[in-house]
VEXTI-381609 format. One record per residue: residue number from 1; y, z, x of N, C-alpha, C in turn. Coordinates in pm, whole numbers. Example, Ala and Ser with C-alpha at 12.3 -4.5 7.8 and 13.67 -1.06 7.14 Angstrom:
VEXTI-381609
k->1	ny->-569	nz->780	nx->1319	cay->-450	caz->780	cax->1230	cy->-330	cz->780	cx->1320 $
k->2	ny->-225	nz->708	nx->1285	cay->-106	caz->714	cax->1367	cy->3	cz->787	cx->1290 $
***
This chain:
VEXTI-381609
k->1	ny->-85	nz->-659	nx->5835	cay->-110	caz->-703	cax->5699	cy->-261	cz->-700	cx->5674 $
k->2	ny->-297	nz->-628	nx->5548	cay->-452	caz->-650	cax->5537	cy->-505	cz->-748	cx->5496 $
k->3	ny->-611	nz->-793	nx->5522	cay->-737	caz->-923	cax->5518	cy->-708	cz->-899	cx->5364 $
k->4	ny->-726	nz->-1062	nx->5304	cay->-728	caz->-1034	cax->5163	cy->-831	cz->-983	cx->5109 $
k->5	ny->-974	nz->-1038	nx->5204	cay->-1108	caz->-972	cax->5145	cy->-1090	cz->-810	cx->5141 $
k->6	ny->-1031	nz->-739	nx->5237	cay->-1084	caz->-596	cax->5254	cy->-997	cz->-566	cx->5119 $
k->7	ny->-839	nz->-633	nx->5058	cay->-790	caz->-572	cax->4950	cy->-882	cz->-623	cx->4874 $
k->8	ny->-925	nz->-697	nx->4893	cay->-971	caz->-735	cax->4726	cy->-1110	cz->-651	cx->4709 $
k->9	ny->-1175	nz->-598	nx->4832	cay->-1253	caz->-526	cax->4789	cy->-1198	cz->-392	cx->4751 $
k->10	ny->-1097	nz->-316	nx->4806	cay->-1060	caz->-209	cax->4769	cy->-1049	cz->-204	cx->4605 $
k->11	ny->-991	nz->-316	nx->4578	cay->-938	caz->-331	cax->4417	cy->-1053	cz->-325	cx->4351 $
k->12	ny->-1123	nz->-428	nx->4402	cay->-1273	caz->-425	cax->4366	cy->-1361	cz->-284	cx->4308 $
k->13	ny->-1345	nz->-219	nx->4414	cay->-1454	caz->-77	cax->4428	cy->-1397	cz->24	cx->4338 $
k->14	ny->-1220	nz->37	nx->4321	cay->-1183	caz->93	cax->4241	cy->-1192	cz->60	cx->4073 $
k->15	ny->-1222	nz->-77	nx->4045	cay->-1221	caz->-76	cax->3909	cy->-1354	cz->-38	cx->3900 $
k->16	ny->-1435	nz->-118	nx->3974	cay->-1589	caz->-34	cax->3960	cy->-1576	cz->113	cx->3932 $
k->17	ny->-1542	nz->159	nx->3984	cay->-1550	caz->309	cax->3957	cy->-1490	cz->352	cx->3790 $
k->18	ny->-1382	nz->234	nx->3773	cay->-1332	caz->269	cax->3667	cy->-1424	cz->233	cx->3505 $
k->19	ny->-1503	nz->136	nx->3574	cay->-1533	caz->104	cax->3476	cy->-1697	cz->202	cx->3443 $
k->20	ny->-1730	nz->232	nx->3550	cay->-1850	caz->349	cax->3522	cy->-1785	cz->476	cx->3489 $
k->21	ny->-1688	nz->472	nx->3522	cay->-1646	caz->590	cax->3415	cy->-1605	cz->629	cx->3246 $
k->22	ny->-1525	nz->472	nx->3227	cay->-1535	caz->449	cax->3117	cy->-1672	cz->423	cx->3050 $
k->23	ny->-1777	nz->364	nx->3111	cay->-1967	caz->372	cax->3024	cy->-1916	cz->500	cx->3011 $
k->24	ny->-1913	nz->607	nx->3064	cay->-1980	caz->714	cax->3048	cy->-1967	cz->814	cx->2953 $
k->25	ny->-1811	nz->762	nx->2883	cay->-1764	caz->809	cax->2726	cy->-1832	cz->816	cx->2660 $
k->26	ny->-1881	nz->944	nx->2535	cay->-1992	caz->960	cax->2491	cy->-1872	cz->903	cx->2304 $
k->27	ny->-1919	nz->858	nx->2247	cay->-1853	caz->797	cax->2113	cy->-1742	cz->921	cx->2083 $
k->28	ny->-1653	nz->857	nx->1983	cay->-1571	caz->920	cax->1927	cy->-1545	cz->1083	cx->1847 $
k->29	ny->-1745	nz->1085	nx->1789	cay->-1781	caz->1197	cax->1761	cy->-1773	cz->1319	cx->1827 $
k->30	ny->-1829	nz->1277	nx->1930	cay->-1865	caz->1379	cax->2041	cy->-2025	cz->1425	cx->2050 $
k->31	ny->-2046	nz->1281	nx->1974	cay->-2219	caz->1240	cax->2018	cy->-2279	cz->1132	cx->2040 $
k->32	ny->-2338	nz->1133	nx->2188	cay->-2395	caz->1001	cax->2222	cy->-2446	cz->897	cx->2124 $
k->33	ny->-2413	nz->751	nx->2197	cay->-2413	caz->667	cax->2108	cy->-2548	cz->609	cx->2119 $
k->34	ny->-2613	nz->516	nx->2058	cay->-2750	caz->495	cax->2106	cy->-2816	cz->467	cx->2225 $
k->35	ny->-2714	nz->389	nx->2293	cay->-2742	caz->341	cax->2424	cy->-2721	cz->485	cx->2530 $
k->36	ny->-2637	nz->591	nx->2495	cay->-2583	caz->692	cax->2563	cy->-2730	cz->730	cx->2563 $
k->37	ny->-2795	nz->800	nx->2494	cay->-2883	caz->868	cax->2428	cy->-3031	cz->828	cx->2452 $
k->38	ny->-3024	nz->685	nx->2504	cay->-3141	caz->594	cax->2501	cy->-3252	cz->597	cx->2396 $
k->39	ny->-3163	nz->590	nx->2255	cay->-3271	caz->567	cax->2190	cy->-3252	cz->441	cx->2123 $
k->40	ny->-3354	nz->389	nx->2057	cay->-3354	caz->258	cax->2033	cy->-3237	cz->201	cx->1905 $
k->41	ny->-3154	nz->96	nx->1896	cay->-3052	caz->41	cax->1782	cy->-3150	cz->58	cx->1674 $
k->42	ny->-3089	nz->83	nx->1602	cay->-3166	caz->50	cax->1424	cy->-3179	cz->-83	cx->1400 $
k->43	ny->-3307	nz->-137	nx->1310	cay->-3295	caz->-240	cax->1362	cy->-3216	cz->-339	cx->1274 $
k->44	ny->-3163	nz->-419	nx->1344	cay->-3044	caz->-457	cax->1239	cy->-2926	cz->-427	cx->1307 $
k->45	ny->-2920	nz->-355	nx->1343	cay->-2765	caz->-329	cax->1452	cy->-2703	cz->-435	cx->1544 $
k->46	ny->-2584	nz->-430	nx->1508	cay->-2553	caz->-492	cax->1626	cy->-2532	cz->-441	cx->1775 $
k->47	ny->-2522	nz->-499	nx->1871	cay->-2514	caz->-440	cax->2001	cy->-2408	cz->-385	cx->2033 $
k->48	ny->-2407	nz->-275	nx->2071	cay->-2271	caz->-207	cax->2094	cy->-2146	cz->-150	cx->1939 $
k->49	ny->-2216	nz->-160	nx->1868	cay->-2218	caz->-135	cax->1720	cy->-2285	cz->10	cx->1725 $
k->50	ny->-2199	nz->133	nx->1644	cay->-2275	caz->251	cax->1638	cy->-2347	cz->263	cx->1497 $
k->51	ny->-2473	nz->288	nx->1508	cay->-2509	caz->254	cax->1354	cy->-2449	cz->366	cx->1247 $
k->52	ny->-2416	nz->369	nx->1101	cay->-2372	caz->477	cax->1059	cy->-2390	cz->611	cx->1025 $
k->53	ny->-2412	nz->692	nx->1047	cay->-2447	caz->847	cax->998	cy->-2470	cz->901	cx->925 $
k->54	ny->-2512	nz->1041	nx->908	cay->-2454	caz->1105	cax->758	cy->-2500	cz->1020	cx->583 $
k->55	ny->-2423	nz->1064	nx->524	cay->-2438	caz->1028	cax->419	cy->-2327	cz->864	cx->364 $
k->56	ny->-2354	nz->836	nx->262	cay->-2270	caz->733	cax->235	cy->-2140	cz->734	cx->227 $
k->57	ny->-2109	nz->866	nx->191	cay->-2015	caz->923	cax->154	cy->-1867	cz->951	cx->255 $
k->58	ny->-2015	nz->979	nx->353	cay->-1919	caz->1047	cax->536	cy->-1883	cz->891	cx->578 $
k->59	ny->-1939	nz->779	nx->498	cay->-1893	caz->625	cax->575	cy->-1733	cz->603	cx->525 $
k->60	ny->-1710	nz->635	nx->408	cay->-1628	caz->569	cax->331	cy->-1487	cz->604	cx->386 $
k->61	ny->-1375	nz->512	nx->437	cay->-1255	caz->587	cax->507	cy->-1186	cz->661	cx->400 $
k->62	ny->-1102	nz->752	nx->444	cay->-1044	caz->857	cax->387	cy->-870	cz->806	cx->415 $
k->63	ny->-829	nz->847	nx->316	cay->-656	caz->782	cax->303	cy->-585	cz->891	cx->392 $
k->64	ny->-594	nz->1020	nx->371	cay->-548	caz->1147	cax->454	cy->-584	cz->1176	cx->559 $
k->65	ny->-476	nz->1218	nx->645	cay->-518	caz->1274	cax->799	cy->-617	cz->1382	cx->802 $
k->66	ny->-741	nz->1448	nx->839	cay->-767	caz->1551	cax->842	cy->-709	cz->1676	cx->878 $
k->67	ny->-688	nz->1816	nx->808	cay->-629	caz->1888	cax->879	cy->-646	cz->1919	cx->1054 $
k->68	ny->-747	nz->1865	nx->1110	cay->-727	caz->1864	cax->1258	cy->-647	cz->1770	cx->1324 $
k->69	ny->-705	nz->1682	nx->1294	cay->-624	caz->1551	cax->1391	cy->-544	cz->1493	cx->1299 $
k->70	ny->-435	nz->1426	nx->1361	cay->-400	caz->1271	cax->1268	cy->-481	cz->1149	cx->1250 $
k->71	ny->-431	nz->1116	nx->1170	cay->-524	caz->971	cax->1054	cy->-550	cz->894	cx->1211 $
k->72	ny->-485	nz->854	nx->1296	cay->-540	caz->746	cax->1376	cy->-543	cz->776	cx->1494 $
k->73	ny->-596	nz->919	nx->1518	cay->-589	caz->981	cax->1703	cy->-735	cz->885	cx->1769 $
k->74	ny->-854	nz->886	nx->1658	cay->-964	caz->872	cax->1734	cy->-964	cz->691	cx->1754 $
k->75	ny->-899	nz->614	nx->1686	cay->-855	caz->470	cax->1670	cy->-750	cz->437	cx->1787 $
k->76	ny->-659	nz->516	nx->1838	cay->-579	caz->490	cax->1968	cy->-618	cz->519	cx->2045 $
k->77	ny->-726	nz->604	nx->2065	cay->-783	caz->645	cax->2164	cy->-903	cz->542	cx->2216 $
k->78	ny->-966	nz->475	nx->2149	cay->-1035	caz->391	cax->2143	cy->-985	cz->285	cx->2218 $
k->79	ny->-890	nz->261	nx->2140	cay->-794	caz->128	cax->2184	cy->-711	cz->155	cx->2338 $
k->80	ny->-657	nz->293	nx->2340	cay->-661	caz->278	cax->2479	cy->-749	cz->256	cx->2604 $
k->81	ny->-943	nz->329	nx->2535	cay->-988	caz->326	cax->2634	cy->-1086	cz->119	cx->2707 $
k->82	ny->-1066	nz->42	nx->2544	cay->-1091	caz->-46	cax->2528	cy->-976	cz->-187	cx->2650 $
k->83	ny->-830	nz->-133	nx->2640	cay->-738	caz->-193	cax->2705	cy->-758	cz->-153	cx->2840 $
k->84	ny->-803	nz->-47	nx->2874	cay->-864	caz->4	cax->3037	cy->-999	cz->-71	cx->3106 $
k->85	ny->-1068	nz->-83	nx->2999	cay->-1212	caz->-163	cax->3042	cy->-1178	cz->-296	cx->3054 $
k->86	ny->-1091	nz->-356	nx->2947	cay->-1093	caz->-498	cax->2963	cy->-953	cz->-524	cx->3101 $
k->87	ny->-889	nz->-441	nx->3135	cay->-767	caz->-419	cax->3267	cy->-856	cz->-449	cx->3391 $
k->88	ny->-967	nz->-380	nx->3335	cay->-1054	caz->-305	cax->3501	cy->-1136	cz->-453	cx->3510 $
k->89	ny->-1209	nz->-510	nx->3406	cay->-1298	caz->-658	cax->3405	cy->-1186	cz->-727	cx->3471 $
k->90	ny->-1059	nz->-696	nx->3432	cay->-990	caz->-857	cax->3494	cy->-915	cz->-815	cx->3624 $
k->91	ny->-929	nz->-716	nx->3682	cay->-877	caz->-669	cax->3774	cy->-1031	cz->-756	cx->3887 $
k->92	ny->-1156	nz->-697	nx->3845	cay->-1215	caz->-721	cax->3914	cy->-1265	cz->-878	cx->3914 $
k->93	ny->-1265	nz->-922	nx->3799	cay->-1250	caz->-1062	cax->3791	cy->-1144	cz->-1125	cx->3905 $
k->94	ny->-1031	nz->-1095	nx->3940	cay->-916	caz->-1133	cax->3972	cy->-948	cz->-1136	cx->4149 $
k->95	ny->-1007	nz->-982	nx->4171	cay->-1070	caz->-990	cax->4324	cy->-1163	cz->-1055	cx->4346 $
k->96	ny->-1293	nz->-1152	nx->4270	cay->-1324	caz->-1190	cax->4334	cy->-1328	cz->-1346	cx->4345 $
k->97	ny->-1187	nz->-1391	nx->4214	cay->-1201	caz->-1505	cax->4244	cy->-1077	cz->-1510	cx->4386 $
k->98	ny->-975	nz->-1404	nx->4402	cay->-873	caz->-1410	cax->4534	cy->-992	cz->-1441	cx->4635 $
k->99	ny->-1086	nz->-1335	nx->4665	cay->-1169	caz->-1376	cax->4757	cy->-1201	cz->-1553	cx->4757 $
k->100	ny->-1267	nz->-1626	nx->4692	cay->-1367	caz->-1717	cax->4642	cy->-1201	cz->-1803	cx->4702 $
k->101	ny->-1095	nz->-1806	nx->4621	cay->-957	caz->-1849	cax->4718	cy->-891	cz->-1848	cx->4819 $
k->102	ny->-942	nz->-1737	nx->4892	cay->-861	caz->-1694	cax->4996	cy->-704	cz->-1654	cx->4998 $
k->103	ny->-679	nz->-1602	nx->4901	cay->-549	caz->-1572	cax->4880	cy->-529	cz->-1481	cx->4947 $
k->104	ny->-371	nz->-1466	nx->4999	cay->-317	caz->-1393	cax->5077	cy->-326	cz->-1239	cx->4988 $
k->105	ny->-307	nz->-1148	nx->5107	cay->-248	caz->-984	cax->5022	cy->-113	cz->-1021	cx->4920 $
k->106	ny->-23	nz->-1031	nx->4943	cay->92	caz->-1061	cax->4899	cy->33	cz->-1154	cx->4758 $
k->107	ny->-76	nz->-1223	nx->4760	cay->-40	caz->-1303	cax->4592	cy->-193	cz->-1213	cx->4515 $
k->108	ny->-221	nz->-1160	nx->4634	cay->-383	caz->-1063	cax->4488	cy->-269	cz->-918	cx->4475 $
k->109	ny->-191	nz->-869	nx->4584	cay->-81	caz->-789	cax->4542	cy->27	cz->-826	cx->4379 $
k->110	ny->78	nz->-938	nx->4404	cay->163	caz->-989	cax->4263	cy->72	cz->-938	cx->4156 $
k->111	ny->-95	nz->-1055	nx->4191	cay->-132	caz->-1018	cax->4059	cy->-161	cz->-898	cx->4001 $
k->112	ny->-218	nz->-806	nx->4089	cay->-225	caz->-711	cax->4056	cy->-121	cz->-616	cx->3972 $
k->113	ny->19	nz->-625	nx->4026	cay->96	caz->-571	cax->3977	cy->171	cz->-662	cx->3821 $
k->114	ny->92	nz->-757	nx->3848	cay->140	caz->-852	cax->3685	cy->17	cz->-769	cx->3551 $
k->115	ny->-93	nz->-771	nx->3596	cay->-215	caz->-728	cax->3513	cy->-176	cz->-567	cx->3493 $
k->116	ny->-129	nz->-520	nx->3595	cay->-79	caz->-333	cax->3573	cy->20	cz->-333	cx->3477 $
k->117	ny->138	nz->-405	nx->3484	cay->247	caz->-429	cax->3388	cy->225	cz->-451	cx->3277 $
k->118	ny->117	nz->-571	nx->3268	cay->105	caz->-590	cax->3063	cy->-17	cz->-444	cx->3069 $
k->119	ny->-89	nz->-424	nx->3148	cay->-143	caz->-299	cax->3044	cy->-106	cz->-177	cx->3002 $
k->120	ny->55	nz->-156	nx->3123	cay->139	caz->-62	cax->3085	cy->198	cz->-95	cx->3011 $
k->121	ny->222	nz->-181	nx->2904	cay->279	caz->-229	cax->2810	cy->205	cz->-207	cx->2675 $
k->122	ny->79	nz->-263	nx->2729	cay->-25	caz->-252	cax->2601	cy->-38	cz->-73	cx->2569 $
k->123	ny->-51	nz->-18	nx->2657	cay->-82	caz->124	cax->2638	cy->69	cz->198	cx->2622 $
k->124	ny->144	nz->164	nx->2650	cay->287	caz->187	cax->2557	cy->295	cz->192	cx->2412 $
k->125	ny->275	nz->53	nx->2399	cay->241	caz->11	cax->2209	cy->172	cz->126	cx->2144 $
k->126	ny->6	nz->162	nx->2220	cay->-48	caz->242	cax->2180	cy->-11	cz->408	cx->2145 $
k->127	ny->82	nz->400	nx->2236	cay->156	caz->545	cax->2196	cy->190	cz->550	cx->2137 $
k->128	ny->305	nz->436	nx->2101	cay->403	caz->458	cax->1995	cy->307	cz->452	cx->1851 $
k->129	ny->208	nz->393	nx->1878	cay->118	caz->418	cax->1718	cy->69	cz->537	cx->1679 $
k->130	ny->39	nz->618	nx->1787	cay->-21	caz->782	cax->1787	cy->67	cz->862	cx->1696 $
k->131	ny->-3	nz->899	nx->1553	cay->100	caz->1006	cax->1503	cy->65	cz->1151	cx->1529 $
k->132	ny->-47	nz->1183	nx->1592	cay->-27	caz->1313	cax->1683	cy->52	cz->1283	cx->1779 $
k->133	ny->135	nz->1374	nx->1751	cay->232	caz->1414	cax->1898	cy->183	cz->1456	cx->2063 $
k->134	ny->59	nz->1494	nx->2039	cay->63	caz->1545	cax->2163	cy->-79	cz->1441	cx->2239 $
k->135	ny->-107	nz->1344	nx->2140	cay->-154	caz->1221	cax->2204	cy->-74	cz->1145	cx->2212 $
k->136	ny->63	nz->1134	nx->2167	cay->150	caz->1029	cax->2189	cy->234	cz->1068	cx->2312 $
k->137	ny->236	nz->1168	nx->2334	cay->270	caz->1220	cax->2508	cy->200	cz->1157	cx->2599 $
k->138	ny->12	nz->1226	nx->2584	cay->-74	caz->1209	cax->2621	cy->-87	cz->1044	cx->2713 $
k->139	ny->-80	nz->961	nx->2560	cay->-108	caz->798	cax->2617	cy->70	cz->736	cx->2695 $
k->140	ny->155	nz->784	nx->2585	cay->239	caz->756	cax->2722	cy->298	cz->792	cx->2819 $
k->141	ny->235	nz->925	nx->2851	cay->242	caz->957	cax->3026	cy->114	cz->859	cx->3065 $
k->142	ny->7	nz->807	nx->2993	cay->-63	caz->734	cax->3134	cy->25	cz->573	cx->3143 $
k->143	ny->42	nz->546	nx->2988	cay->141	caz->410	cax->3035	cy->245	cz->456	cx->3149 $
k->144	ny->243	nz->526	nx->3151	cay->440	caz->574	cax->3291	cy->334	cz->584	cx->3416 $
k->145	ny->213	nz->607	nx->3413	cay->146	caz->626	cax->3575	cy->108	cz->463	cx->3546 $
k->146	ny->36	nz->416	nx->3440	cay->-4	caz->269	cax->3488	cy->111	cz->215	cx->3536 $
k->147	ny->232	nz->210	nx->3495	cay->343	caz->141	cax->3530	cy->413	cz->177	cx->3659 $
k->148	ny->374	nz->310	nx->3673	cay->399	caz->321	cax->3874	cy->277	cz->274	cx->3918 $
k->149	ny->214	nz->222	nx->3900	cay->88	caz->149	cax->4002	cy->131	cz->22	cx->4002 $
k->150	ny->215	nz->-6	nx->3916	cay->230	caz->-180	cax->3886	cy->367	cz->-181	cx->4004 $
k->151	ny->472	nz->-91	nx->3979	cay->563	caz->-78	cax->4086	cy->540	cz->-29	cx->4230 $
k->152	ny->421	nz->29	nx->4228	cay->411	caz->77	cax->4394	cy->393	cz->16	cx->4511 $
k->153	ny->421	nz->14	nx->4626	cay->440	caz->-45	cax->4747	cy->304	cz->-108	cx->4808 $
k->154	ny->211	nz->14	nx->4751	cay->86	caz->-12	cax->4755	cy->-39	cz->-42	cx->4683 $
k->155	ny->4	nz->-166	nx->4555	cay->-53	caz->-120	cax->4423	cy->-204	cz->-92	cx->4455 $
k->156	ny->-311	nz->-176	nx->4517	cay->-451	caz->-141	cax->4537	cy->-461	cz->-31	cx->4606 $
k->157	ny->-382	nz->37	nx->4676	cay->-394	caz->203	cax->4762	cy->-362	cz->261	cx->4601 $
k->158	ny->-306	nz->261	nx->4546	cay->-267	caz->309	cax->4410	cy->-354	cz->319	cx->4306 $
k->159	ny->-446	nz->194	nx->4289	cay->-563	caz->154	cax->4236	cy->-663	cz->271	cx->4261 $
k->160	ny->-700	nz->274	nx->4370	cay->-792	caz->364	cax->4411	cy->-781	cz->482	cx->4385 $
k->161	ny->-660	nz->525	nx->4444	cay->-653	caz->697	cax->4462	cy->-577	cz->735	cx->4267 $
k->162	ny->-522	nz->663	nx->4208	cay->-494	caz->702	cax->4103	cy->-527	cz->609	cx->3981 $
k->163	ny->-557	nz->554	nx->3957	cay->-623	caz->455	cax->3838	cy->-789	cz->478	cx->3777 $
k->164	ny->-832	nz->529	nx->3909	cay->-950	caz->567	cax->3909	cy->-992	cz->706	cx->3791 $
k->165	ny->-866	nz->795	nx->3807	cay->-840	caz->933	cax->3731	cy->-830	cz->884	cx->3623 $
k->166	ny->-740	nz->774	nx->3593	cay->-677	caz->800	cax->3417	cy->-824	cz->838	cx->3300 $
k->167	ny->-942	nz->710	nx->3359	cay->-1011	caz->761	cax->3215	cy->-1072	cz->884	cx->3190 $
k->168	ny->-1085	nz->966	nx->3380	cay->-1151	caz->1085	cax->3275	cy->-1058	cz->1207	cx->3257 $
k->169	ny->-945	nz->1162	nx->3327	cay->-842	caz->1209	cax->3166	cy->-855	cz->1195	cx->3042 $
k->170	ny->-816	nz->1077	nx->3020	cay->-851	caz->1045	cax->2878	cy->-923	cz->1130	cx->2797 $
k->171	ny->-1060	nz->1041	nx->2829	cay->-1203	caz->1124	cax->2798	cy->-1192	cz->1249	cx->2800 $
k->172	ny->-1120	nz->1360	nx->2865	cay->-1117	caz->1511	cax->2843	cy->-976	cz->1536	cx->2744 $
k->173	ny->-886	nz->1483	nx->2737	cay->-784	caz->1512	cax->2675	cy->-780	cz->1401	cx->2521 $
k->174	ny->-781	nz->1300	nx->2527	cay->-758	caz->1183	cax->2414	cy->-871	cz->1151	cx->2338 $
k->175	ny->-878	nz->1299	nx->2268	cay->-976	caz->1299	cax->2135	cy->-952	cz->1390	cx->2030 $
k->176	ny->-971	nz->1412	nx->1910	cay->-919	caz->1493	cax->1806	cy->-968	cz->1650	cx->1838 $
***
């Protein structure tokens, strides 16, 4: 049986990874955001706030899907990659308070596979909102892999070698 520390670091090292992968998403556009870009917020911005673009005009939402994408591909996509970052914070949150507890493999195992379950759930929802079709594949084939990580024998061996992939999937596939 493994030391709970060495799982909890495994779990550990893998959301890390996950979560520097998710920074590394460049905005919705497909142009760095200020912080991407390192240039300074406008001032007045909020943090993590993209300031607006273009003309006044390019701000104002539009009622129609564009002929490329559907009305809400770049909004689920978001939201999926938003439910991955905040999965991966509490994943790693979770290892190091097991550590700080000493909890056995068997109960940072449960949790793990409790936190995999609602986000295969959450990213379910998200599909079903996708009215492109071929992002609504897209997000729920990764809900069907998050949800074999939540079922696997080995969820933190699972963590690692496959959880680690989903976002830069995403990021190459789950954009207009």
């Amino acid at each position: 049986m493994p030391q709970p520390t060495s799982t909890g670091r495994r779990a550990a090292s893998g959301v890390l990874l996950v979560a520097l992968l998710a920074g590394c998403q460049a905005s919705g556009d497909g142009t760095p955001t200020a912080a991407e870009s390192g240039a300074p917020a406008p001032i007045g911005a909020e943090s993590g706030t993209p300031a607006p673009t273009g003309s006044a005009s390019t701000a104002t939402p539009t009622t129609s899907p564009s002929p490329v994408t559907a009305a809400n591909t770049v909004e689920v996509c978001e939201a999926v990659d938003r439910l991955l970052l905040d999965a991966s914070r509490k994943i790693a949150a979770d290892s190091t308070a097991a550590t700080e507890r000493k909890l056995t493999g068997e109960q940072i195992t449960a949790q793990l596979r409790e936190t995999l379950a609602d986000l295969a759930d959450q990213v379910d929802a998200q599909a079903r909102r996708a009215q492109d079709r071929e992002i609504r594949t897209l997000v729920a084939g990764t809900a069907d892999r998050i949800d074999a990580g939540a079922r696997a024998e080995r969820p933190t061996a699972w963590l690692a070698e496959t959880y680690t992939d989903i976002p830069a999937t995403l990021m190459r596939d789950c954009r207009p």
